[in-house]
C-alpha positions as CSV (number, residue, x, y, z in Angstrom):
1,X,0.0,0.0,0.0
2,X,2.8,2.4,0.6
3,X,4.0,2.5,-3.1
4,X,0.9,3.6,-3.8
5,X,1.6,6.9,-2.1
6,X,5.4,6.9,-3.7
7,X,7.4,5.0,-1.0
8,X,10.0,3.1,-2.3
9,X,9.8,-1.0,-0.7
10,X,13.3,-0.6,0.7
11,X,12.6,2.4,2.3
12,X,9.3,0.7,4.2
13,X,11.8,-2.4,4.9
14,X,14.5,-0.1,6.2
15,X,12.1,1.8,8.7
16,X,10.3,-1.5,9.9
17,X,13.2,-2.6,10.7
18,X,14.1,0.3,12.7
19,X,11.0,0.5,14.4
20,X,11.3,-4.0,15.2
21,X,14.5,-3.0,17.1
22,X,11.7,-1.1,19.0
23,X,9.3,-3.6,19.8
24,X,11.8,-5.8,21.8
25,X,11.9,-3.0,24.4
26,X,7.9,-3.0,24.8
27,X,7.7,-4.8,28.2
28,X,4.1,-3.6,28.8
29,X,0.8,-3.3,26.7
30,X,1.0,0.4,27.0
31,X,4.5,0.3,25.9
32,X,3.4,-2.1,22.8
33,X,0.4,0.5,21.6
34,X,2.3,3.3,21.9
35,X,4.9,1.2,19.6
36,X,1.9,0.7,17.1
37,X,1.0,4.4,17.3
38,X,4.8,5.3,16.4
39,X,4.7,2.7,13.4
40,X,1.6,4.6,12.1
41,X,3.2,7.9,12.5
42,X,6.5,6.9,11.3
43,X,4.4,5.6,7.7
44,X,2.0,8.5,8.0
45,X,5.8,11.1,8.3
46,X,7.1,9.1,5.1
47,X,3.8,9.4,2.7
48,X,4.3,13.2,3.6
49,X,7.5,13.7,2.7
50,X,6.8,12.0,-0.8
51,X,3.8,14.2,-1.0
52,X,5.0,17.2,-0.8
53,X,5.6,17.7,-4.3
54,X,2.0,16.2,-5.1
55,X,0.8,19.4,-2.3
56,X,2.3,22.0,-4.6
57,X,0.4,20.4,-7.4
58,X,-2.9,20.7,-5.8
59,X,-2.3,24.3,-4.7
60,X,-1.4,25.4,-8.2
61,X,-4.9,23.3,-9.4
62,X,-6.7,25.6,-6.9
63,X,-5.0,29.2,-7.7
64,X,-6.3,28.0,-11.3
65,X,-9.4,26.9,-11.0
66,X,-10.2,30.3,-8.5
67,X,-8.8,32.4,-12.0
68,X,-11.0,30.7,-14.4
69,X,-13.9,30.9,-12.0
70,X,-14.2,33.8,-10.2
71,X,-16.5,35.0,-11.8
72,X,-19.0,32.2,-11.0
73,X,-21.6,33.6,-8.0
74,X,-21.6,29.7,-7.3
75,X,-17.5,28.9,-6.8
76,X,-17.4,27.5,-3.1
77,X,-14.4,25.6,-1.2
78,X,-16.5,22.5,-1.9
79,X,-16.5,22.9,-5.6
80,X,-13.0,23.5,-5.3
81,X,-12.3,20.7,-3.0
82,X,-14.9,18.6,-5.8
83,X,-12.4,19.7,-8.6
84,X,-9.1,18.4,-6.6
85,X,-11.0,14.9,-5.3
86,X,-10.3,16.1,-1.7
87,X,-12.1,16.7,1.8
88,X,-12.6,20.6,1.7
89,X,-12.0,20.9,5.5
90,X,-8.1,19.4,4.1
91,X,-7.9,21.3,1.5
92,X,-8.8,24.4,3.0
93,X,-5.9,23.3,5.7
94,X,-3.6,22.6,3.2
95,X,-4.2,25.9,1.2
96,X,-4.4,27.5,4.8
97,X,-0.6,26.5,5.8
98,X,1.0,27.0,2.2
99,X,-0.8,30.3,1.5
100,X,-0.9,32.1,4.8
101,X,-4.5,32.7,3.7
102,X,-7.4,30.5,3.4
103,X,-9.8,29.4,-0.2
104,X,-12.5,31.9,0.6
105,X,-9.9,34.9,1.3
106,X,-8.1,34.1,-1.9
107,X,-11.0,33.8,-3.9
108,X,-12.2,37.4,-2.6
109,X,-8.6,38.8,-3.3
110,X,-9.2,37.4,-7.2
111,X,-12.5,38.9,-7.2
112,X,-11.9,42.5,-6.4
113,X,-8.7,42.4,-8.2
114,X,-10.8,42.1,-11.3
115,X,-13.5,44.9,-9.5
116,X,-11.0,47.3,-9.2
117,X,-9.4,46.7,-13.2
118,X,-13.6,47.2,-14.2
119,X,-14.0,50.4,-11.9
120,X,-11.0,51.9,-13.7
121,X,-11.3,50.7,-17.3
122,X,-15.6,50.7,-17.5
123,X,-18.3,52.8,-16.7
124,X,-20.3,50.1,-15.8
125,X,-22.2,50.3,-12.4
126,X,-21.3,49.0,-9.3
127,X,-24.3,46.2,-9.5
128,X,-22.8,45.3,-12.7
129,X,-19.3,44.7,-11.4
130,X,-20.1,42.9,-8.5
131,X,-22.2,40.5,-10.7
132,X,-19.1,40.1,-13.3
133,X,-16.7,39.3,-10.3
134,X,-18.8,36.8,-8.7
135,X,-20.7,38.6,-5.8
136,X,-24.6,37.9,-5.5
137,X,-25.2,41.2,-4.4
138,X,-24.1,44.6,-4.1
139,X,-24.3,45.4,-0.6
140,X,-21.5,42.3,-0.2
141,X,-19.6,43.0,-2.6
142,X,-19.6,46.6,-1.4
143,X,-18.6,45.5,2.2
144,X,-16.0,42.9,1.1
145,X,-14.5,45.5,-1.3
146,X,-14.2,48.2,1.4
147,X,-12.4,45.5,3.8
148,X,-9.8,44.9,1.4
149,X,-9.1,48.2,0.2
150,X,-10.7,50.6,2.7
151,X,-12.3,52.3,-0.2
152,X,-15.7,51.5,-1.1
153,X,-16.0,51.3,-4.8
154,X,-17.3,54.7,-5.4
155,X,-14.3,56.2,-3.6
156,X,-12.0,54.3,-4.9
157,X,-13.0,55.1,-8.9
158,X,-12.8,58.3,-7.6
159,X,-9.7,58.5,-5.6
160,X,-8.2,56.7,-8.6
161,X,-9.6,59.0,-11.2
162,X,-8.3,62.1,-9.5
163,X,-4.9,60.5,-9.0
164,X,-5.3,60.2,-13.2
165,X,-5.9,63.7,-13.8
């Protein structure tokens, strides 16, 4: 089952060997499960290692998928998690300690990103823009826009505009 996950045989022979030199000093029952629970983590430390390459991969599938999709009033960790064949709780985890930021944060940085290039290059409304950049409403994409920027999107096209002329 381990090669499955990239482990080499002699590198699963080498450690249970290691970890039989162990056993032999397991004099109690408590002694032997916490030998069994060191087994487990020593496979479960291995599979990571190997995986880590595999991690980056998955990261880069979600940074995609959030680029091609933003726009999408329906894109949700779930989806995400759907598209990468993974639990979203791990892969909002996983996103969480490579990114410094979680799915949902990211895909809101994405979206205003894209508000902000519309405020400044349309004269489309504000209702408009938010629908174009994923938001279901205007009043949230209004309050998430003003958390990120400080601006809400009627002073910022007009900070930016004077700043132009």
């Amino acid at each position: 089952m381990s090669t499955e996950y990239g482990v080499k045989f002699g590198e699963v022979i080498r450690l249970i060997d290691l970890k039989l030199k162990e056993i032999d000093e397991a004099d109690t029952v408590e002694k032997a499960v916490l030998w069994l629970l060191s087994v487990g983590n020593a496979f479960i430390d291995v599979i990571a290692e190997k995986n880590t390459g595999s991690e980056k991969g998955v990261i880069s599938t979600v940074i995609d998928y959030i680029q091609e999709n933003y726009s999408s009033e329906s894109l949700s960790v779930q989806e995400i998690a759907g598209i990468c064949h993974m639990n979203s709780a791990y892969l909002g985890q996983l996103f969480k300690k490579r990114m410094g930021y979680s799915i949902t944060e990211y895909i809101h940085n994405v979206r205003i990103e894209h508000a902000k290039r519309l405020l400044m290059e349309t004269d489309q409304n504000i209702e408009s823009i938010a629908k174009q950049t994923g938001f279901k409403d205007r009043s949230y994409f209004c309050k998430i826009f003003k958390k990120k920027t400080g601006l809400s999107p009627g002073e910022y096209k007009k900070d930016k505009l004077l700043l132009l002329a």
